[in-house]
C-alpha positions in Angstrom: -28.0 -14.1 -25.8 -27.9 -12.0 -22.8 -29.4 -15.6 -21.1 -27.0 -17.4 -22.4 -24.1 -14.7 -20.5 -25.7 -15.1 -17.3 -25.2 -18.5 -17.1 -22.0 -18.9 -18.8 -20.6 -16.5 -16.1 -22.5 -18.3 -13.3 -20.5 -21.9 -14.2 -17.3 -20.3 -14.3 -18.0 -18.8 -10.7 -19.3 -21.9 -9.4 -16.2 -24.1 -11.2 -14.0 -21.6 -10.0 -15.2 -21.3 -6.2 -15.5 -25.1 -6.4 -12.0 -25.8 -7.6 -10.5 -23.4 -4.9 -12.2 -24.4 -2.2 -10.9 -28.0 -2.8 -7.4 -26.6 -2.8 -7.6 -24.4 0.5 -9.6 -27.3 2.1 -6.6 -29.5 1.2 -4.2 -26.6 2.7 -6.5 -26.8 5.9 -5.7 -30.0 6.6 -2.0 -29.9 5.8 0.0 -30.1 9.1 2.0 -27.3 10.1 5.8 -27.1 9.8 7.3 -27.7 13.3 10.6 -26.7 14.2 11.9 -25.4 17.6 11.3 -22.1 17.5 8.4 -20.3 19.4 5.4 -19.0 18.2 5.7 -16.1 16.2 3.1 -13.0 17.4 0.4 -11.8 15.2 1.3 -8.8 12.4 -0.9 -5.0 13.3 -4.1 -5.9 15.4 -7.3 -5.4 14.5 -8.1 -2.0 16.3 -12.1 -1.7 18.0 -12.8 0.3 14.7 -11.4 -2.8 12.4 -10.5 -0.5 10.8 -7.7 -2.5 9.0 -8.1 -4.7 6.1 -5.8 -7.2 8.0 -7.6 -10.5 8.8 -8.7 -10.6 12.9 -8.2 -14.6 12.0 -4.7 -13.6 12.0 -4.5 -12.9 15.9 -3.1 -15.9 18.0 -5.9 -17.8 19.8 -5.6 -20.0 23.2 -4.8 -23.0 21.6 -1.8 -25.5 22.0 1.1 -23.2 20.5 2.3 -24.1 17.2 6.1 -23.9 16.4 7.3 -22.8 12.7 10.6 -22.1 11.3 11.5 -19.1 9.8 9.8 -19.9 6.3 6.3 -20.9 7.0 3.1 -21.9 5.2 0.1 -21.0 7.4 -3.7 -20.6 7.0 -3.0 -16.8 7.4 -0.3 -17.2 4.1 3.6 -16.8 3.9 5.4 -16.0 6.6 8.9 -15.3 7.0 10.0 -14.9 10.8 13.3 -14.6 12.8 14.0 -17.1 15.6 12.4 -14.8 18.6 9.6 -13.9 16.2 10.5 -10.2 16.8 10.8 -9.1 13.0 8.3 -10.9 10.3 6.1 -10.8 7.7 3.7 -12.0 6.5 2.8 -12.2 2.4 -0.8 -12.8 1.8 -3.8 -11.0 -0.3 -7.2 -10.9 -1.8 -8.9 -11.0 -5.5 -12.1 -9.6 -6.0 -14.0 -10.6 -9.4 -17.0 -8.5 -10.6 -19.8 -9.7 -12.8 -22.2 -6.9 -13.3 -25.3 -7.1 -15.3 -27.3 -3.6 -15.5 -31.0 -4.3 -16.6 -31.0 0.2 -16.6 -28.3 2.5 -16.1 -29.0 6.1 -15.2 -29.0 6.2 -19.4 -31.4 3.3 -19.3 -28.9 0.8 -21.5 -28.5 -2.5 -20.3 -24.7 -3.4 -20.0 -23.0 -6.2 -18.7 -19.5 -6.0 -17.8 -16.7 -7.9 -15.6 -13.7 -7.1 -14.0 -11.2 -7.8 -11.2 -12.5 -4.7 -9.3 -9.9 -5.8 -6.0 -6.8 -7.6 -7.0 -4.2 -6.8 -3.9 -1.0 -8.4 -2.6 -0.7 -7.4 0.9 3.0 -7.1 2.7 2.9 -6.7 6.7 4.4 -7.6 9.7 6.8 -6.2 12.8 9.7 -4.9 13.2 11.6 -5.6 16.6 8.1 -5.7 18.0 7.6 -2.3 18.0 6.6 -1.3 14.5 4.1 -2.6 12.2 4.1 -1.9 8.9 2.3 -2.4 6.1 2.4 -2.5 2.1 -1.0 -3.3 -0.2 -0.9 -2.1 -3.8 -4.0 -2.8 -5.9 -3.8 -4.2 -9.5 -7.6 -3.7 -10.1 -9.7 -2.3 -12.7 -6.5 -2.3 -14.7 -5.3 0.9 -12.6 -2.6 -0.2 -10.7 -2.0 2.6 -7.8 -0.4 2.3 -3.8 -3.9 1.8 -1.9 -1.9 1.7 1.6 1.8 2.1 3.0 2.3 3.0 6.4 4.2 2.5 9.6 3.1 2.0 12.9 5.1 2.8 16.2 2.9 0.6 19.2 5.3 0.8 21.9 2.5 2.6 24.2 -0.3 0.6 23.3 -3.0 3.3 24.1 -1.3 5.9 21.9 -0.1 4.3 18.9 1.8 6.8 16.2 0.7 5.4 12.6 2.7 7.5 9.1 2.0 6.9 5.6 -0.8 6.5 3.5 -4.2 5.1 4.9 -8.2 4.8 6.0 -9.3 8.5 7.2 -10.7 7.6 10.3 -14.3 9.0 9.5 -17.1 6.4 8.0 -18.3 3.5 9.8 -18.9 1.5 7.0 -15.3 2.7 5.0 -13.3 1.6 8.3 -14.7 -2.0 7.4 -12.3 -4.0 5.7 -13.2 -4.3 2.0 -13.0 -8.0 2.6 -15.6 -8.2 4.9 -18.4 -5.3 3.5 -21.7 -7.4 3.5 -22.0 -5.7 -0.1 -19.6 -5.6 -2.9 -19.4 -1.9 -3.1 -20.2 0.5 -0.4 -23.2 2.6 -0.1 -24.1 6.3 -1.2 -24.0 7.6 2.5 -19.6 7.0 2.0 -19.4 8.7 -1.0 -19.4 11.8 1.6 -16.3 10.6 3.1 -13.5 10.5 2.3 -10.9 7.1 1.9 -7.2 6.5 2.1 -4.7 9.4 2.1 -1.3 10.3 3.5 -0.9 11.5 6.9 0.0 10.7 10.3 -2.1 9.5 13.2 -2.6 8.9 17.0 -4.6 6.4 18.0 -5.5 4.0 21.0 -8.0 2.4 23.0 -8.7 2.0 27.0 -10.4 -0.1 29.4 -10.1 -2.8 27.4 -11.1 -1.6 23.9 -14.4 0.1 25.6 -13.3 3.3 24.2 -11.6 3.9 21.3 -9.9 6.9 19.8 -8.4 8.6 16.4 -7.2 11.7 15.4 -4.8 12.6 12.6 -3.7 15.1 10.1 -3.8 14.4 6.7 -3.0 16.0 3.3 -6.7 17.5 2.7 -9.6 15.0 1.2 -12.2 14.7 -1.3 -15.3 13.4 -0.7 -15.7 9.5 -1.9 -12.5 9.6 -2.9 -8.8 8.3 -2.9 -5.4 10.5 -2.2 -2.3 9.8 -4.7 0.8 8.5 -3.2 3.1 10.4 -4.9 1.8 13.6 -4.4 0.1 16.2 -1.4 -3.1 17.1 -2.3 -3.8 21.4 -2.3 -5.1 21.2 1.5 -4.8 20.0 4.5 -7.0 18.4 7.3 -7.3 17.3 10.9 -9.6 14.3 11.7 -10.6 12.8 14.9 -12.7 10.4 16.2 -14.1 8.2 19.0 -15.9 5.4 19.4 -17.6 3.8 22.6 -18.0 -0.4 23.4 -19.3 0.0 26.9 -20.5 -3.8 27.4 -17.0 -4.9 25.6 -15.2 -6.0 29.1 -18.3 -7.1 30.8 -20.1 -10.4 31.1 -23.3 -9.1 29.0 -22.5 -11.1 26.1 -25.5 -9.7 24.3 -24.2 -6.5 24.4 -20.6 -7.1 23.5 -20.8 -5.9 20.2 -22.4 -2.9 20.5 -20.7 0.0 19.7 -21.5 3.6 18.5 -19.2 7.3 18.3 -18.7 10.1 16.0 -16.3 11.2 13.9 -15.5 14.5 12.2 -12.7 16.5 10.4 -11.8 20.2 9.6 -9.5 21.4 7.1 -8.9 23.5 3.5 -9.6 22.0 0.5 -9.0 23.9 -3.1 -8.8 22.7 -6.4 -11.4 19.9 -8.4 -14.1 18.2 -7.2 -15.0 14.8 -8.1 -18.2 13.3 -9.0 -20.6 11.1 -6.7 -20.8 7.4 -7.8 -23.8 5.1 -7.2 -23.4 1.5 -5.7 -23.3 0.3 -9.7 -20.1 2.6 -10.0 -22.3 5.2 -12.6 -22.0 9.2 -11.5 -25.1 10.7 -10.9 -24.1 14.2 -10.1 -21.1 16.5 -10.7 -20.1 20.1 -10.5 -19.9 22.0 -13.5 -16.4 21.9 -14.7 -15.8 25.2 -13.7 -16.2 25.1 -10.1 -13.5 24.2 -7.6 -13.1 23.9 -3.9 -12.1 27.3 -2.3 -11.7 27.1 1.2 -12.8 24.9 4.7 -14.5 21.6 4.3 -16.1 20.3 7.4 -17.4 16.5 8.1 -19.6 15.2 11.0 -20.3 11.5 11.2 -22.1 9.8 13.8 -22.4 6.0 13.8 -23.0 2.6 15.4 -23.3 -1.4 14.6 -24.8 -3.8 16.9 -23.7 -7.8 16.3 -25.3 -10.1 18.5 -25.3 -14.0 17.2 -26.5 -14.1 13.8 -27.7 -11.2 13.6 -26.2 -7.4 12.4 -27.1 -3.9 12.1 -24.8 -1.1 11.3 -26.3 3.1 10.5 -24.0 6.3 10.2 -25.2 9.2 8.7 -22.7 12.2 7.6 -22.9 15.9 6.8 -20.2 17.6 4.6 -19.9 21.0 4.3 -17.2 22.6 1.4 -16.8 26.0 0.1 -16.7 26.4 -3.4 -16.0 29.0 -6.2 -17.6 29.2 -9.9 -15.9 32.2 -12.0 -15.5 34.5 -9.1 -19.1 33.2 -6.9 -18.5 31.7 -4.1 -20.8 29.1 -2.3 -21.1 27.0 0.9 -22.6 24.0 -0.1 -24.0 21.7 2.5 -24.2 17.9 1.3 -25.8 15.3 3.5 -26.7 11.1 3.8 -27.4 8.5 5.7 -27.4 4.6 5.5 -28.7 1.6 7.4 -28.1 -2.1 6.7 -28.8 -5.2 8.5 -28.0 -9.0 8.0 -28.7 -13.1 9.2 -26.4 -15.9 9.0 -29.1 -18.2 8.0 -26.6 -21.2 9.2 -26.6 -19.6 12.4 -23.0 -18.5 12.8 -21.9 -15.4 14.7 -22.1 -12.2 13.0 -19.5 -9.7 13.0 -18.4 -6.2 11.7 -14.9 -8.0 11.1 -14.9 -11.6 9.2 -17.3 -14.5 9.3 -16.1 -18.2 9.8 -18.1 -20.3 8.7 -18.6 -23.4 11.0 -18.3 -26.3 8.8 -16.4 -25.4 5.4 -18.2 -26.3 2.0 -17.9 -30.2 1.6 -20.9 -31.7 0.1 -19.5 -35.3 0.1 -19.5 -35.2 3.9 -23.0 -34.4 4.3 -25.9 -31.6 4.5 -24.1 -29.8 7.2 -20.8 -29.0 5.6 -22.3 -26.5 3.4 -20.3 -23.1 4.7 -21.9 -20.5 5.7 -25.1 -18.3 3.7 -25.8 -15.0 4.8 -28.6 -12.3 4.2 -28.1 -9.0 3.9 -30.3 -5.8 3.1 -29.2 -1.9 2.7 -31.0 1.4 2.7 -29.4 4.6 1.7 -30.5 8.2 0.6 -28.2 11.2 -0.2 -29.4 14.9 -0.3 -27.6 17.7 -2.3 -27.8 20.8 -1.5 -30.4 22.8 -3.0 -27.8 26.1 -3.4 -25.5 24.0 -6.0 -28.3 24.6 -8.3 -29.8 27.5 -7.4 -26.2 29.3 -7.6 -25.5 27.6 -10.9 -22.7 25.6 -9.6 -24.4 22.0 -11.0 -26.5 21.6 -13.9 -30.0 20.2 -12.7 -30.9 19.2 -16.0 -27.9 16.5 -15.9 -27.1 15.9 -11.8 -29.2 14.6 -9.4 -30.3 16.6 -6.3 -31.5 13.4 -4.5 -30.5 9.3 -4.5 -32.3 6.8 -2.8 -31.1 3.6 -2.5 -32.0 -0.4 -1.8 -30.0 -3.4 -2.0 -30.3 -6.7 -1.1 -27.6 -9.8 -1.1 -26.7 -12.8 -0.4 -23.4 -14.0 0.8 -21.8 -17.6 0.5 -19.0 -18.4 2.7 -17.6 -21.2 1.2 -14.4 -21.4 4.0 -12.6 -18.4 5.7 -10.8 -18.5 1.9 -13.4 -18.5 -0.7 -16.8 -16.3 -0.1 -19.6 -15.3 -3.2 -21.8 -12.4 -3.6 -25.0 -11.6 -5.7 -26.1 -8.4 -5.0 -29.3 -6.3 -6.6 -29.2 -2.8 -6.5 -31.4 -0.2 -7.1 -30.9 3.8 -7.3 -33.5 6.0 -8.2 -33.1 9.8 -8.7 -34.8 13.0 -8.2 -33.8 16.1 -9.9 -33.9 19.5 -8.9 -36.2 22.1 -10.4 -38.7 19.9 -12.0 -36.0 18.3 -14.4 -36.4 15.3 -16.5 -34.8 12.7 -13.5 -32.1 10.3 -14.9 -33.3 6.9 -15.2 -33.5 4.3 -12.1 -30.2 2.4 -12.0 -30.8 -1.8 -11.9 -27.9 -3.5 -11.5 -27.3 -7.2 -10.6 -23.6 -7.7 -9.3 -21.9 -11.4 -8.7 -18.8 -11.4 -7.3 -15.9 -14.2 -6.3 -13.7 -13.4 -3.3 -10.5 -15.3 -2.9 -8.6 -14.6 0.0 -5.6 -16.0 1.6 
């Protein structure tokens, strides 16, 4: 039976990648609209960080200029544009689709589940070319919630004021765009940082993006874990940090995508405390329900990637310090991890923290060749808890996990810039504090369809 799942699931992917790629391929080769107007400027830009989920493809390249009127069709989706191409936007989005088949959960049942783990609509664009802004809500996991709103003032370029609700500028791999992780879900290591809440921030970048700079203040942050929209959070918290290309402006092509910086944040944090999640989305440790946050909460994250041709790496590693209270004792529990994943464009296409184009798009009927793009990608990760949660009583040893190690490895196919598939394996195993039965290794094998437009 369970046989019979896996490769029901794997037609409808294939059917379902195949029949969208023919449609997008067809959209490729439609011909733009022309009219007389001129071309109309890119919507927010990719910052050194990428930290953005907007697509760098986006960005005008040195082409022939294309002319659209003010209701367009493009590769990058809908726009709508006044004459001067001052004020636009731009409607466009991305589904994720999630087939997950554990083999052992930390219970050690098998399971097999799917859902639309992404499904967001994304609204951006200028305003007078001087503010960006952007709107993406998220329909997934039937939990429809604001994941980002925001403004952005960029009249100085090198200090650009961004308000609302977005990315904490602290984890390397969180700053990726969710659309272009080599993995569907992130590792261990960011479930010590924290991931979209509301605030304001000042950012920029000089000599020509070889340094790079954040720092904000935002309504106080849980670890691995996303702020509501409608409401402050019991804290508050200032973030900053920096991040060095020093080869970006120079003629060492080797070396133009190699970056690395640190990040960090300070701030007060009271009230609950939620859970850490492995990559299969299954907690493995928690707080007793009695303990809250009571106090300063401290992050230090240094990181770097390295692209050059096919090839990738990317490593951060994070410490997170919190005080907590449990029925009048009071704790200060340091919380580490680390990650570090590398990847190959087996078809020999350039590498990138931001998106992979594939070089020929996926059209079998014209020959070996126009295949799209495969890539290989491995992950490492390993978070410590603290051994004074347990030893103070504030988690239960026999039921959380002191220690996580993880390994994954996936393949990636990008069909076109629209289409891309995932299979991922993923494996967790655990080791408990105080000579504790450990919970069972975690095996889960995770197919996933991308469509974005």
């Amino acid at each position: 039976m369970k046989v019979t799942r896996i490769l029901i699931a794997a037609a409808v992917f294939t059917l379902t990648a195949l029949a969208a790629t023919t449609v997008f391929a067809q959209t490729e080769a439609t011909p733009p609209l022309a009219s007389s107007t001129n071309n109309v400027s890119a919507p927010i830009q990719a910052q050194a960080s990428f930290s953005d989920d907007a697509d760098p493809a986006v960005q005008p390249t040195t082409k022939a200029a294309r002319t659209y009127g003010p209701v367009s069709a493009r590769r990058s989706g809908l726009w709508f544009s006044t004459q001067d191409g001052s004020t636009h936007l731009q409607v466009h989005g991305y589904v994720q689709a999630d087939d997950r088949m554990f083999s052992a959960n930390t219970k050690d049942e098998e399971l097999d589940t799917f859902l639309f783990r992404r499904l967001r609509p994304l609204f951006e664009g200028t305003l007078f070319n001087q503010v960006d802004f952007r709107f993406m809500p998220d329909f997934g996991q039937n939990n429809p919630q604001i994941q980002e709103a925001f403004l952005e003032l960029k009249t100085l370029p090198f200090a650009k004021v961004r308000v609302g609700k977005f990315k904490e500028p602290i984890g390397l791999e969180v700053l990726q765009a969710d659309r272009y992780m080599k993995f569907p879900e992130r590792s261990i290591a960011s479930d010590l940082v924290p991931l979209r809440y509301i605030g304001a921030q000042l950012s920029g970048s000089i000599l020509k993006n070889s340094i790079s700079y954040e720092g904000g203040y935002f309504d106080g942050s849980s670890d691995g874990s996303n702020g509501e929209f409608t409401e402050w959070a019991q804290g508050n918290e200032g973030v900053g940090r920096v991040f060095f290309q020093p080869f970006a402006a120079t003629g060492v092509n080797v070396l133009h995508q190699l970056g690395f910086g640190v990040a960090g944040s300070s701030g007060s944090q009271r009230g609950a405390i939620p859970g850490l999640k492995t990559p299969g989305q299954t907690s493995f440790f928690k707080y007793s329900s009695s303990v809250v946050a009571d106090g300063q909460h401290e992050r230090i994250s240094p990181q770097a990637y390295y692209y050059a041709g096919p090839f990738g790496l990317l490593g951060e590693c994070t410490l997170s310090s919190q005080d907590i209270l449990n029925k009048g004792v009071v704790g200060k529990i340091t919380n580490q991890a680390w990650q570090a994943q590398g990847s190959i464009v087996l078809t020999g296409e350039k590498n990138s923290y931001g998106v992979i184009r594939p070089r020929n798009s996926f059209e079998p009927n014209r020959g070996f060749r126009h295949m799209g793009a495969v890539e290989l990608a491995a992950r490492f990760a390993q978070l410590d808890i603290d051994g004074l949660a347990f030893a103070g009583g504030f988690a239960k040893a026999t039921t959380a996990a002191q220690q996580a190690k993880e390994t994954g490895v996936g393949v990636n196919w990008y069909l076109n810039q629209y289409v891309r598939l995932t299979t991922d394996y993923e494996h967790t195993n655990f080791r408990m504090a105080q000579g504790a039965a450990p919970l069972h290794n975690e095996n889960v094998l995770i197919s996933m369809i991308q469509l974005a437009f």
